[in-house]
Structure formats: C-alpha cells, structure tokens
C-alpha positions in Angstrom: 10.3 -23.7 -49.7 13.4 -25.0 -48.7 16.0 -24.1 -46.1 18.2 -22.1 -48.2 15.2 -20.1 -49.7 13.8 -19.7 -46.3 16.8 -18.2 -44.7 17.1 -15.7 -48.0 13.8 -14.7 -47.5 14.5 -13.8 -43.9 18.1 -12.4 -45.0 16.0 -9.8 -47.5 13.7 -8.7 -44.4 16.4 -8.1 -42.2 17.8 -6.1 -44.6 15.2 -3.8 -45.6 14.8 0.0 -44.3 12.3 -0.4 -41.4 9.1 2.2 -41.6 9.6 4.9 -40.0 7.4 5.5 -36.8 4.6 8.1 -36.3 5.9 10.6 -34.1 2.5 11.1 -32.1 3.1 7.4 -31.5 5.6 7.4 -28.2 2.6 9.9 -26.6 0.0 7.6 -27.4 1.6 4.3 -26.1 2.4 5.9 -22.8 -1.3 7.5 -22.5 -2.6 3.8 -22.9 -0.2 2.6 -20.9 -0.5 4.7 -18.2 -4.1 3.6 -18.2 -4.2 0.1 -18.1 -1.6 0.5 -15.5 -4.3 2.8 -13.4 -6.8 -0.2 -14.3 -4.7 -2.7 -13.5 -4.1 -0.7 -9.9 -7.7 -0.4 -9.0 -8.4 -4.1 -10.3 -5.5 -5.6 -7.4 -7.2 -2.8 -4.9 -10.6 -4.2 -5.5 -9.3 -8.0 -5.4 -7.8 -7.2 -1.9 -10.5 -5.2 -0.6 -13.1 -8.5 -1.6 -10.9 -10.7 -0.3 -10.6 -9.0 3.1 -14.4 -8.6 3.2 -14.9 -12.1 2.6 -12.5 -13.1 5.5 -14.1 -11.0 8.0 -17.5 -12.5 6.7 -16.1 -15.5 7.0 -14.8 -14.8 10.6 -17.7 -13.3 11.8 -19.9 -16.8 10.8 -17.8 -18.7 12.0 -17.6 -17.3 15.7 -21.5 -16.8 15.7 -22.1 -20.4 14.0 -19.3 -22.4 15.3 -19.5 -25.2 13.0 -16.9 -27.3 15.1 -19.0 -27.8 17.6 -21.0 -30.9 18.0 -25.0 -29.7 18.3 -26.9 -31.0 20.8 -28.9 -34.8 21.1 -32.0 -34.4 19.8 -33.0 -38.0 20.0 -32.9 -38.8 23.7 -34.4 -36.2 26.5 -32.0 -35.3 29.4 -33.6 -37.6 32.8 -32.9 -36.2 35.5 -34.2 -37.0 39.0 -32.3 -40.0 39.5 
C-alpha cells in the first residue's frame, strides 16, 4: 500500500457517518469516572498517611537509637586511680 492509497483509505474514514452513541453511555462514563476518581482519592490519602507514619517511625528511632553517635570503647577498660 502506497502513499496515495493510504491517504484514500484514511480520506474514506473520515468521511464516513460516525455510529451513533448509546444514550445510557454519557451516565455510565461519569459513574466510572466518578469512581476511579474516589479510588484514586483514597489511594493519595493512604500514600500520605504511610508516609507520615513512616517519618514519625522514623523520628521516633532515630532519637531513641541515635545512630550518630559513636558507641562506647569496648576494647580498653576505663583506669582510673591514677
């Protein structure tokens, strides 16, 4: 299929009559829509709320663990008594 033949066959199929459209269909689209929008809601709420749990979980081991803090010698005893 050439060129020519390709742009007549996509002439034709512009030109045709479109099918006409259910009429129950508009009511349906914006029932589905209007749900995955409510899902898609919930879904960012849920994202948010994990996220802020795992900061303060975060937070919270951090400040009881403090992992930039050097631990202690444990290969030479304090002397004291000098």
């Amino acid at each position: 299929m050439n060129r020519a033949e390709r742009e007549a066959a996509a002439r034709r199929i512009m030109e045709q009559v479109p099918p006409p459209v259910p009429p129950d269909l508009y009511g349906e689209v914006v029932r589905r829509g209007a749900r995955s929008l409510r899902r898609r809601t919930l879904a960012r709420r849920l994202m948010w709320l994990l996220l802020c749990a795992a900061s303060v979980a975060f937070l919270v081991w951090a400040m009881m663990a403090r992992p930039w803090v050097e631990p202690p010698s444990q290969t030479t005893p304090p002397y004291t008594g000098w």
